[in-house]
N, C-alpha and C positions, 0 to 999 in steps of 0.2 A: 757448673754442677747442675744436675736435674733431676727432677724428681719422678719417679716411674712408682706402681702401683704392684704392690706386690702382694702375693695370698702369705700368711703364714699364722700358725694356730699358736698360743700364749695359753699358758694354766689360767688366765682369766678368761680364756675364751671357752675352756673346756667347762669351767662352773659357770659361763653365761649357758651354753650349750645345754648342758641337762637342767638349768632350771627353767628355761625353754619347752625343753621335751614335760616336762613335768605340769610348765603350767598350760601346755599345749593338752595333756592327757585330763588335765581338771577343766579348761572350757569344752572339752569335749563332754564331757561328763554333765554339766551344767549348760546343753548347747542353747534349749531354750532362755536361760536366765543370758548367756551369752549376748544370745540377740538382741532381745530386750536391751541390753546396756549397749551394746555398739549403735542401734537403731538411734536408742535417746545422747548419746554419743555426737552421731553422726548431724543430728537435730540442733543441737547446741554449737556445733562447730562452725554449721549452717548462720544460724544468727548473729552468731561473734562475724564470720568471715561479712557478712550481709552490712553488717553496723560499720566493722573498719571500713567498707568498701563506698557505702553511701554518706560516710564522713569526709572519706577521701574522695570523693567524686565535688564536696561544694569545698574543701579548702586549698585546692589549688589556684594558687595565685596567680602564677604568668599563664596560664592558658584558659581559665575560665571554669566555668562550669561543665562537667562529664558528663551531660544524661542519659548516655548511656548504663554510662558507671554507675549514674543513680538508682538506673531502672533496675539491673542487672542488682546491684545491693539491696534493692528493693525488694525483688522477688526471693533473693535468699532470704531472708528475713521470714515471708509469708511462708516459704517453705519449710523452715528450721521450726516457724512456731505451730503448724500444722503437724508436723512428725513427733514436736515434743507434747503436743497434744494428745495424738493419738497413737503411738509406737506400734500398735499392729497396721494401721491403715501404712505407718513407711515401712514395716518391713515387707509388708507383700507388695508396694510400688518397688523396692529392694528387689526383692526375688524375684519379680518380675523382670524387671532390668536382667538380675542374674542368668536366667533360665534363656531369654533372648539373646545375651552376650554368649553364653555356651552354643545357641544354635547356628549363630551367627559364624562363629568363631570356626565352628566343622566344617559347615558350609564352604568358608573359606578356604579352609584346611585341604577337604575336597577339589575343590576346583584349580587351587595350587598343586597339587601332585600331579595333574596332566602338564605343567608349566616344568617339574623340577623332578627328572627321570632321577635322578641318583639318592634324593628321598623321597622317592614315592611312597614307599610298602609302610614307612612310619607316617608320611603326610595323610596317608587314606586310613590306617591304624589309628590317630590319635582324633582324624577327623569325624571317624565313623562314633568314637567314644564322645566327645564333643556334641555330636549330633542327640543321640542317644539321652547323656546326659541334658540336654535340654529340655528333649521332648518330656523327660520323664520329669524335668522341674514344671514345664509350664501344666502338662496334663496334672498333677496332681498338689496344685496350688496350696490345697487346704490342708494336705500333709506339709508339705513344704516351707509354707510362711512363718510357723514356729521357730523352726531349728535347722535351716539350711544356712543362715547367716552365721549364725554360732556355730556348723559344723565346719565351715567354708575357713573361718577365721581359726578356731583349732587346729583344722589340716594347716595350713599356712604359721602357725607358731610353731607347728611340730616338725615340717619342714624344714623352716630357717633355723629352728635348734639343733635339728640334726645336722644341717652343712654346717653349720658355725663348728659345732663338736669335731665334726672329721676333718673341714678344709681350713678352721681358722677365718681371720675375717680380713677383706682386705684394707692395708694399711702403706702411705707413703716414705719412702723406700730414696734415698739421697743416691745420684749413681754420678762419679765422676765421669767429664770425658776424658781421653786418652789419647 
């Protein structure tokens, strides 16, 4: 017997699905307060991951010490407590990131569609949007830093509630052989 992965939609997925869409249409709504909480979020998650990691770098026993590991949990730590310091200085290093990952990302897009004749017209379509969407984060930073992290993370709840709602979510699935 094996196990395969199958899509299929359940009445609990349909009331995870709209309360999804719902809470996807209220961080929209509240994109700044959004940010703000994902930033200090993301800060905190930072020092926790930094503290298990520079723990675990001096209690391993058969191989020694990791100063890598340490360095590495080290600097999470400086950076978790830096952002939970200041949440707009991380969320414009954030957008920052964000606004380069989009330009990056077309860029790529771009230069793949000369590579892949049969999607070109979408690889140069979604690249030129990509690109676009970049320029227009990085040129207008001080708009941006607020409420692009909060709008980014709404779009994305209201996305994933909407496929959960239509496609169900995927779940493993027992398939005899024969």
């Amino acid at each position: 017997m094996s196990t395969v992965m199958d899509r299929r939609r359940t009445g609990w997925d349909v009331v995870l699905g709209i309360l999804l869409l719902l809470a996807g249409l209220f961080v929209l709504g509240n994109a700044v307060i959004a940010t703000f909480l994902s930033v200090l979020f993301l800060g905190w998650l930072a020092i926790g991951s930094g503290v298990v990691t520079l723990v675990g770098a001096f209690v391993r026993r058969e191989s020694g010490i990791s100063w890598s590991a340490a360095l590495g949990g080290a600097v999470l730590i400086v950076l978790g407590v830096i952002i939970v310091r200041d949440p707009l200085a991380g969320a414009a290093g954030l957008t920052l990131l964000a606004g380069a990952l989009f330009l990056a990302v077309g860029l790529a897009r771009l230069f793949a569609a000369a590579q892949v004749p049969s999607a070109r017209a979408v690889l140069i379509v979604s690249g030129i949007l990509s690109v676009v969407l970049g320029l227009i984060v990085l040129f207008n930073l001080r708009i941006a830093v607020p409420s692009l992290l909060g709008l980014l993370l709404g779009i994305q709840i209201l996305v994933e509630g909407a496929t959960i709602l239509v496609a169900g979510r995927l779940r493993p699935t027992s398939v005899t052989a024969s």
